[in-house]
N, C-alpha and C positions, 0 to 999 in steps of 0.2 A: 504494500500500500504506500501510495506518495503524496501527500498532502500538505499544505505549508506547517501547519502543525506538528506532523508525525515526523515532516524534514528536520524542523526545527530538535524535537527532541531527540532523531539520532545523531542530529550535529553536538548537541551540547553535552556535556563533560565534566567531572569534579575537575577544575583547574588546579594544577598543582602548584605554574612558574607563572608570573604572570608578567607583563613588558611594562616594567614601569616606568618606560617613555610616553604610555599608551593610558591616554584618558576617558572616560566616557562620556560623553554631551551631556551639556543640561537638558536637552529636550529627551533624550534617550531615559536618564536617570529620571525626567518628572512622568514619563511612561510606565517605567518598572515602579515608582511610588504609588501611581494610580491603579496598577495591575494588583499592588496589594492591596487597595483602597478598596477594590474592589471584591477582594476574595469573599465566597460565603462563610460565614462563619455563625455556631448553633444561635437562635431567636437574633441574630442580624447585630449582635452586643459588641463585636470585635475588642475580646477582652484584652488587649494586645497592643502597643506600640513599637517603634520602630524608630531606632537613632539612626542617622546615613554620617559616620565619621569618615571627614575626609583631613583633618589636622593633621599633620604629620606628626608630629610629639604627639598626640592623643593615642595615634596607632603604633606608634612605639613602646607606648606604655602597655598597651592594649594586646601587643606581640608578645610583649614579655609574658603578659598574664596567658597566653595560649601557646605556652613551652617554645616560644621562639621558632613560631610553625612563619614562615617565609611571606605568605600571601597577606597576612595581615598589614604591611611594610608594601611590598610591590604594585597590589590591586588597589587603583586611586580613592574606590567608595568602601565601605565594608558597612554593610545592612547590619543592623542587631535588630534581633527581636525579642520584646522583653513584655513578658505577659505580667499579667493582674495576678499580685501575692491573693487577691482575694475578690469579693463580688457583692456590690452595697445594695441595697436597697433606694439609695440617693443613686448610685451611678444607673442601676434602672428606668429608675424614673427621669432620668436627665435624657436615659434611650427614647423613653417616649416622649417627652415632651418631641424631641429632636423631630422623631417620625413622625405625629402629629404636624407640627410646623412644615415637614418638607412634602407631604399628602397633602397638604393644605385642609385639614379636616380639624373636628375638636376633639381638645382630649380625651375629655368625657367617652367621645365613642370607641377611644382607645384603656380606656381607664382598665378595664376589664382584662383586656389581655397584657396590663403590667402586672395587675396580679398573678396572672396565672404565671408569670416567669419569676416572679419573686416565689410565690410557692414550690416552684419548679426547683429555683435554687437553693430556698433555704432548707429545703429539704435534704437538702447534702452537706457532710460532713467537710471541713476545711480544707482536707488535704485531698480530697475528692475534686473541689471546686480549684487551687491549684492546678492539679493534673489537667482538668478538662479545659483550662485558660491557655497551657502550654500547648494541648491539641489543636488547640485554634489558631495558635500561631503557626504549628505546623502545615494547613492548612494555603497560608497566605504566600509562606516558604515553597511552596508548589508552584502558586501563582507568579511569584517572582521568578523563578528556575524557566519555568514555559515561557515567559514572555519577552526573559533577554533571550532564549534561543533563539525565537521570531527576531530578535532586533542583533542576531549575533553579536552578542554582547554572553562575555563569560562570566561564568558564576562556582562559588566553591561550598557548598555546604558544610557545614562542620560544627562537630559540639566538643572538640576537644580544646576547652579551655576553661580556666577558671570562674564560675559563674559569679564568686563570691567578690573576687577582684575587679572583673568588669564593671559590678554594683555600684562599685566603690569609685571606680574612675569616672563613669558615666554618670555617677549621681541617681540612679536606679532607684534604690531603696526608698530615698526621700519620695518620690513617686511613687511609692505604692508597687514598684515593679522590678522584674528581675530579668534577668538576660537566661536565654533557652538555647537559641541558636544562630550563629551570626551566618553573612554569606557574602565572601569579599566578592567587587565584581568588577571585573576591569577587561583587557585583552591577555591573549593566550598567545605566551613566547614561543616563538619559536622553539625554543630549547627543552620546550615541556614533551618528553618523551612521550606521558601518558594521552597523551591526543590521537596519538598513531594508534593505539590499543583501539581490540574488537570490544564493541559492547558487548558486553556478557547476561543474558538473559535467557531465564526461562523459557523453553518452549510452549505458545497460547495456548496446546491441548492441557497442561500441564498447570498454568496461570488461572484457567476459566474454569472451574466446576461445571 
C-alpha cells in the first residue's frame, strides 16, 4: 500500500544523529504544535502540556539529565510532554466553560455532562488518574511522530531520562506537571547509520486478530 500517510511512516525513524546545522521552520514547528493540539484525547480534557526547548544551555542541562544521550544537544527543538500530576474538579469545569464558549451554546446545557466527567474521575484513585494523564500524552506523541513524517521532518522518541531533573529545570512541578516523554526533532545526519536499517515489523496476519 502507498499512501502519503503510510509513505510518511515508513520514511520516519527513531533518529539517533541528528545535523545540527539543520533547523526546522517556524511554520513547520507551528504544524507539529497544532498536530498535537489536535490529538484526541479521553472527554476532549488534554491532560497534558508541552515545553518546545530550543535554548541551548537549557538542553545542555537537559542532556545531562538524559545520561548525555547526543540528540538532546544536536536536534534544534526537543518537544516534552509533561502530563497533569493530577485532575480538578476547577480544571473541568474551566473544560467546559471553554466548550461551551467555542459551541457557542450555554453552559447550563453542558452542565450535565461536566458532571458526569467529574464522577467519571473522581471515581478513580490518584495514581490511576496519573497513569491515565500520561496515556494521553502518549497519545499526542503519535500525532506529533505522523505529522513531521508528512512534513519530513525527524523525530526521536525516548523516555530515557530523568523525569525528576527535567521537573526541576523546566519548572514542571510548580505546574502541576511532570515530564513523561520528550521527542527531539530536527534533521537526520547523514552519518546516522540507523536510517539505512529495514523497519522491523510484525507480519499484518500476525498484528490483526
Amino acid at each position: 500500500m502507498s499512501t502519503p500517510i503510510i509513505d510518511a511512516l515508513k520514511w520516519r525513524y527513531a533518529t539517533k544523529k541528528f545535523d545540527d546545522q539543520k533547523t526546522v521552520s517556524d511554520a513547520d514547528i507551528a504544524t507539529l504544535k497544532e498536530s498535537i493540539n489536535l490529538t484526541a484525547t479521553s472527554f476532549g480534557l488534554q491532560p497534558f502540556r508541552v515545553a518546545v526547548v530550543t535554548d541551548a544551555a537549557t538542553k545542555e542541562k537537559l542532556r545531562a539529565a538524559a545520561y548525555d544521550q547526543p540528540q538532546l544537544t544536536t536536534a534544534g527543538h526537543i518537544f516534552v510532554f509533561a502530563s497533569k500530576l493530577g485532575m480538578t474538579a476547577e480544571y473541568i469545569e474551566d473544560f467546559i466553560k471553554m466548550l461551551a464558549d467555542q459551541r457557542g451554546i450555554k453552559y447550563e446545557d453542558v452542565k450535565g455532562y461536566a458532571e458526569y466527567i467529574k464522577g467519571s474521575v473522581t471515581a478513580k484513585d490518584a495514581e490511576f488518574i496519573k497513569d491515565w494523564n500520561k496515556r494521553q500524552a502518549y497519545i499526542a506523541l503519535g500525532s506529533l511522530l505522523a505529522a513531521a513524517g508528512e512534513l519530513k521532518v525527524d523525530g526521536c522518541p525516548m523516555e530515557g531520562f530523568d523525569a525528576t531533573k527535567f521537573d526541576e529545570i523546566l519548572g514542571l512541578t510548580a505546574k502541576g506537571l511532570t515530564a513523561c516523554v520528550i521527542c527531539p526533532v530536527g534533521y537526520r545526519s547523514e552519518e546516522d547509520e540507523t536510517q539505512h536499517y529495514a523497519k522491523v515489523r510484525l507480519p499484518e496476519t500476525e498484528m490483526f486478530l
